[in-house]
C-alpha positions in Angstrom: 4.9 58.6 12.7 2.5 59.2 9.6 0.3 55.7 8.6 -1.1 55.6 5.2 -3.8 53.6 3.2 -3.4 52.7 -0.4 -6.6 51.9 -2.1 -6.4 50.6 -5.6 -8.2 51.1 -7.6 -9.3 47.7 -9.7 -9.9 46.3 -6.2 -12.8 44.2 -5.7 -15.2 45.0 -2.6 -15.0 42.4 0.4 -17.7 39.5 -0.2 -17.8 39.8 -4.0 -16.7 36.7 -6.1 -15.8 36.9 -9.7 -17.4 33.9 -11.4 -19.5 30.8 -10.5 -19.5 29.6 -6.7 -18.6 26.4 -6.2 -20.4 24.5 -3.4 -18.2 22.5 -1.0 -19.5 19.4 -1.3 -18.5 19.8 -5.4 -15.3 20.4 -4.1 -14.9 17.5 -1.9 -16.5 15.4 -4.4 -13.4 16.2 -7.1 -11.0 15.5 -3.9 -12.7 12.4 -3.0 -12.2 11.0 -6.6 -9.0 12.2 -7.4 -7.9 10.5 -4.1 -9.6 7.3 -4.9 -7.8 7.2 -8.5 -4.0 7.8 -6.6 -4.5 5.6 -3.8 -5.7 3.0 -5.9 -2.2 3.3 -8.2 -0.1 3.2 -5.0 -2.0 0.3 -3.6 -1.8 -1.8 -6.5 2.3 -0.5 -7.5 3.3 -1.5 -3.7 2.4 -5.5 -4.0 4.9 -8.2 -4.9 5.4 -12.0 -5.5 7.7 -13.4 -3.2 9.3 -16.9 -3.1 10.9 -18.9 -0.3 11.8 -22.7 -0.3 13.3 -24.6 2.6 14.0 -28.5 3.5 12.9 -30.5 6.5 12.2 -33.7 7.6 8.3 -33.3 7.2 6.5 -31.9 4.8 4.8 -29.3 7.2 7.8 -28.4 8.8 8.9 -27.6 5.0 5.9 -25.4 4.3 6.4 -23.4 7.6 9.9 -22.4 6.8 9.2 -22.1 3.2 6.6 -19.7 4.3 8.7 -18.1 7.3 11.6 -17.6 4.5 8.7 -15.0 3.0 8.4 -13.5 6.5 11.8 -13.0 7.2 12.5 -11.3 3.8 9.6 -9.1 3.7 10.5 -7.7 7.1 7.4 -9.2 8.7 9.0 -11.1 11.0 8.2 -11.8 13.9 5.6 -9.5 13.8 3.5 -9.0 10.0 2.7 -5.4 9.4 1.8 -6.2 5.6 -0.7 -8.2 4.2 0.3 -11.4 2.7 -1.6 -13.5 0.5 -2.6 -17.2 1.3 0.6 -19.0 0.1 0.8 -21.9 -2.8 3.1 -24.6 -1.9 5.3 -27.1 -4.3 6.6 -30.1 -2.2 8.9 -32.7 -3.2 9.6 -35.9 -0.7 13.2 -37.4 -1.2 14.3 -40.3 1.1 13.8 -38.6 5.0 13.5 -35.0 3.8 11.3 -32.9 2.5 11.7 -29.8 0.1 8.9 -27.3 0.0 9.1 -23.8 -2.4 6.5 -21.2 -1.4 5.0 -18.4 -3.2 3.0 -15.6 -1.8 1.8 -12.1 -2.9 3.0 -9.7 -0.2 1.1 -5.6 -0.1 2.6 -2.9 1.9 0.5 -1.4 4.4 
């Protein structure tokens, strides 16, 4: 069995570089940035207003489930994986029962 070596002939010798080195923490830098520019997109595109209203026969019972409402259809219920804003209640007492709507800005992650 015969082996053979081609050797072209515009090839450059091992360790040479064509050009300007660029240092690694350059490099990193750009990364770093570019990074910090996308995450900063995805963070602020995956946040939402959510709104939840519920009636009970006190007016904290009416926040909670107003609140709970958000929760449940944000999928952080029972357990909350995403971060959720303080919420801003609008109650209105009738008679026995109370009717509480609940807003809340919900991130992902």
């Amino acid at each position: 069995m015969a082996h053979a070596t081609v050797q072209m002939g515009n090839a450059m010798p091992r360790g040479k570089t064509i050009g300007k080195p660029v240092s690694a923490a350059a490099a990193l830098g750009v990364g770093v940035a570019l990074g910090l520019f996308a995450g900063a997109d995805a963070r602020a595109e995956s946040c939402v207003t959510k709104h939840g209203s519920a009636t009970g026969i006190t007016r904290g019972f009416a926040e909670y489930e107003a609140f709970l409402i958000i929760r449940q259809i944000t999928g952080n219920w029972p357990f909350e994986q995403d971060r959720i804003s303080k919420p801003v209640y609008k109650c209105k007492g009738g008679g026995a029962l109370w009717t509480c709507s609940a807003t809340a800005t919900v991130c992902k992650g």
